[in-house]
N, C-alpha and C positions, 0 to 999 in steps of 0.2 A: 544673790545672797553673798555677803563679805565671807570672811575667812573666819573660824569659828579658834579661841585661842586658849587653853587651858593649861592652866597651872598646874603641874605631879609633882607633888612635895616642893622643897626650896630647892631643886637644881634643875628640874626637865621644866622647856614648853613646848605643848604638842599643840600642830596647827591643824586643824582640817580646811583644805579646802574649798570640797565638797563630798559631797555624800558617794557619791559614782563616779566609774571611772573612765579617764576619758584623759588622751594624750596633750591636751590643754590643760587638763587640771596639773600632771607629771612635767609640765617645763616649768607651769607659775611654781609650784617646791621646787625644781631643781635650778633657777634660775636664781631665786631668792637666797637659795643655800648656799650656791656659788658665789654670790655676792660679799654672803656672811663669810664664807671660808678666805676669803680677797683683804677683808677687812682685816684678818687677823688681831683680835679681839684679843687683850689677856684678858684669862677666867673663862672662855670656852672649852668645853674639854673635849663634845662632840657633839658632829653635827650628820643628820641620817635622814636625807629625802625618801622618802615612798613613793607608791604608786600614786596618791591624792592626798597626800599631807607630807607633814615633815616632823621631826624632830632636836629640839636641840638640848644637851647639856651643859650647866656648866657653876663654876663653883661661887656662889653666892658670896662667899670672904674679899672677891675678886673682882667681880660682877654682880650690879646690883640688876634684881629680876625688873624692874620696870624699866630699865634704861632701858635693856636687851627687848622688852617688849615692845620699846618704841620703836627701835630701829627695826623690830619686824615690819612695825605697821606701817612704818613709813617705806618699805622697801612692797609692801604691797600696794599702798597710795601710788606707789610712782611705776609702779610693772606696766610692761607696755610688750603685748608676744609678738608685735608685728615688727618690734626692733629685735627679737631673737636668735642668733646666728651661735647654734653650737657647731664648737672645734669637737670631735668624734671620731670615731673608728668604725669601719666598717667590715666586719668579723665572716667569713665565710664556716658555716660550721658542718661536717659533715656527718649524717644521719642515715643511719639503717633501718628504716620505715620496717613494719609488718613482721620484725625477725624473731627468728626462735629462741632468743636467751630472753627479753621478757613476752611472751607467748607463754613458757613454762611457768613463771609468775603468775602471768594470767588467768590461765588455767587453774592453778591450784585458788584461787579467790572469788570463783563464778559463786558462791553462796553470799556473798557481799554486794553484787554487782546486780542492777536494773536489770540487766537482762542476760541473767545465763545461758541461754542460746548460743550469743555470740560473743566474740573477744570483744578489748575495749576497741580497737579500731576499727571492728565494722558496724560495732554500736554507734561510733561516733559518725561514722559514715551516713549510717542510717538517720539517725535524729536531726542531722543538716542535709537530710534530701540530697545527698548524693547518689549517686547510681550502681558505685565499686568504692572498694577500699582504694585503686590506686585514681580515681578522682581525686579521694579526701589526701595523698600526699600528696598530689598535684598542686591542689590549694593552698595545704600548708606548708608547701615548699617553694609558691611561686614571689610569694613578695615577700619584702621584710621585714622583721621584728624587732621592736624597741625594748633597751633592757628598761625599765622603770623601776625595779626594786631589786635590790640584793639581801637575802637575808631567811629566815624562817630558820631555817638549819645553814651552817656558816657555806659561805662558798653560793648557794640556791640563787640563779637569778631568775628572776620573774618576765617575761617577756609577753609583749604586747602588739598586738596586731596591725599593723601602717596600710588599711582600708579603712573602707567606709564603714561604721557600725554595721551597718546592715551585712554586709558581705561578711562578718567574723563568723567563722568557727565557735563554737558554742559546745559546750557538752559539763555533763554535773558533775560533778566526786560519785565514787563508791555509796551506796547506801551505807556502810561501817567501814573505817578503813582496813587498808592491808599490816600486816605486822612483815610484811619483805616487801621492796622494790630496789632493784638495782642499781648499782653507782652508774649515774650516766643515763637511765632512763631518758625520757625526752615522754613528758608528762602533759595533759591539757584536762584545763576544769574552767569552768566558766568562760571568759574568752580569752584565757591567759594560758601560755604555754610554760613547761618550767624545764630544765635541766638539774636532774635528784645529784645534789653534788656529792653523797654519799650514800650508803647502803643501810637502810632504814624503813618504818611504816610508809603509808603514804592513800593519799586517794585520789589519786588525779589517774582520765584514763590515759593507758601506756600505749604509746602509740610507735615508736622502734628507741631505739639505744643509739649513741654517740659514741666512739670511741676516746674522745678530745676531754683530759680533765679539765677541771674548772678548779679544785680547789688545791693546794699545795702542800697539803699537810707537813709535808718534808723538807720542802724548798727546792725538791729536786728536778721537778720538771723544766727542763731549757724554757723552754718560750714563756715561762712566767717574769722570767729575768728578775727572780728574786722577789718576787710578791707572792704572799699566800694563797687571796683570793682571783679568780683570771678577769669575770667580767665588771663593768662600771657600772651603772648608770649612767646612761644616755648611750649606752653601744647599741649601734645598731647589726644583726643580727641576721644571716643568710641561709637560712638550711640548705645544705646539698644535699640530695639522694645517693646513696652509693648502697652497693651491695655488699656479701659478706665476705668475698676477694678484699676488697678496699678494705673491709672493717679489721678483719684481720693484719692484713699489712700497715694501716697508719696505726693499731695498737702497739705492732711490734717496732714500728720507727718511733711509736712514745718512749718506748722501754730502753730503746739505745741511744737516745737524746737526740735522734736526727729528726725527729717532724716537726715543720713549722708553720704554724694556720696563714693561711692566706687574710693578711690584715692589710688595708688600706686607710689612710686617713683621709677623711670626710668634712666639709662643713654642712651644718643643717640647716636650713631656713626655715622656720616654722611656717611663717607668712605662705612661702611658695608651694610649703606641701599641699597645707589649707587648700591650696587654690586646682592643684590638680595631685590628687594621691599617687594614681596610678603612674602619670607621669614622670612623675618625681625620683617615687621608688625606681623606674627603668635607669632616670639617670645616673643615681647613683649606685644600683646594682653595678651600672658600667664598671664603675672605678674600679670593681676586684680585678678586672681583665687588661687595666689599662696596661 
């Protein structure tokens, strides 16, 4: 099935690519977008790849809506993923799996939740046939995660799993959501992991907290160097386990402007993932150590 292309009023086209999602569908939008942002178009005002579509604005006085539409279609006529080599980063982030600042969250929400019994992480445990809760961070801490989407509430990126469909983590939303979750959560609903970039509702289950902002409200965090929001599109994405020593200590080296994530830059080759995932991911987990 081609790309599906719809007109929202005289400034936005919204593409879908497909229906589902799938890290093929997330390079042909991010690939295409990248190209559009290259071209530097006047009368573009903005351009916002997704998880399996894309978005674009732009001001109609400037830019006429079918030109813009052609050169979509002909940047999909000519996509080729087996030529795609992203220039990237590769993000070490460190995570407090199973802890007690969201457990208390938790807790107070079992009237919303599948199964009151248990927290969200050993619910999620449970529903992907694992054995223990520290299996389920084992899993989800052992390969890496593609941001594909940035957005829902500002700063939120959306992270996606670098396996095989079959081997993803899995788990639903809340039955109603939460009206609290906390800044930093480290969230999973369907086969998408999230980082809650600020303190708000939510229904994804909670599965430990990050002490590492994402969003800059202030500008004050050092390692943003000056940008609001911290992740892209297209980063790729390393949980580390730590406990709540660590979690403690790199919040308070945030607070005095000394912590600085462990980032490497990366090229992706879609082709070579394709061809062995597991592989792939080892190699490039390397680079943080290099």
């Amino acid at each position: 099935m081609g790309f599906r292309y719809s007109l929202a009023g005289d400034e936005f086209i919204f593409v879908e690519i497909q229906e589902d999602m799938s890290l093929e569908a997330f390079f042909k939008a991010l690939e295409i977008t990248n190209k559009l942002k290259a071209l530097k178009l006047p009368g573009i005002i903005d351009i916002c790849p997704a998880n399996a579509s894309y978005q674009v604005r732009y001001n109609p006085d400037l830019l006429d809506g079918r030109r813009l539409l052609k050169i979509l279609k002909d940047y999909e006529r000519d996509l080729k993923l087996d030529s795609i080599n992203l220039d990237t980063r590769i993000i070490e982030v460190p995570v407090f799996y199973n802890d007690p600042y969201t457990k208390e969250i938790v807790m107070r929400f079992r009237d919303r939740h599948q199964d009151p019994s248990l927290t969200d992480i050993e619910y999620t445990a449970k529903i992907n046939n694992l054995p223990s809760v520290e299996s389920l961070i084992e899993k989800h801490s052992a390969n890496p995660w593609m941001v594909t989407m940035v957005g829902f509430v500002a700063g939120l990126p959306w992270f996606y799993q670098m396996v095989d469909k079959k081997d993803q983590i899995e788990a639903p939303k809340y039955l109603s959501p939460r009206t609290d979750t906390l800044q930093h959560t480290i969230g999973h609903a369907g086969c998408f992991a999230v980082t809650y970039s600020v303190r708000g509702g939510g229904g994804y289950q909670q599965l430990g907290i990050s002490p590492m902002y994402i969003f800059n409200s202030n500008l004050d965090v050092t390692y943003f160097d000056g940008e609001l929001i911290f992740h892209k599109p297209g980063d790729i994405v390393k949980f580390r386990v730590i406990d709540e020593a660590e979690y403690a200590r790199i919040s308070e080296e945030i607070k005095q402007g000394r912590f600085k994530p462990n980032i490497k830059p990366v090229k992706f080759n879609f082709e070579a993932f394709q061809k062995d995932m597991l592989g792939y991911n080892k190699k490039i987990m390397e680079v943080l150590h290099d």
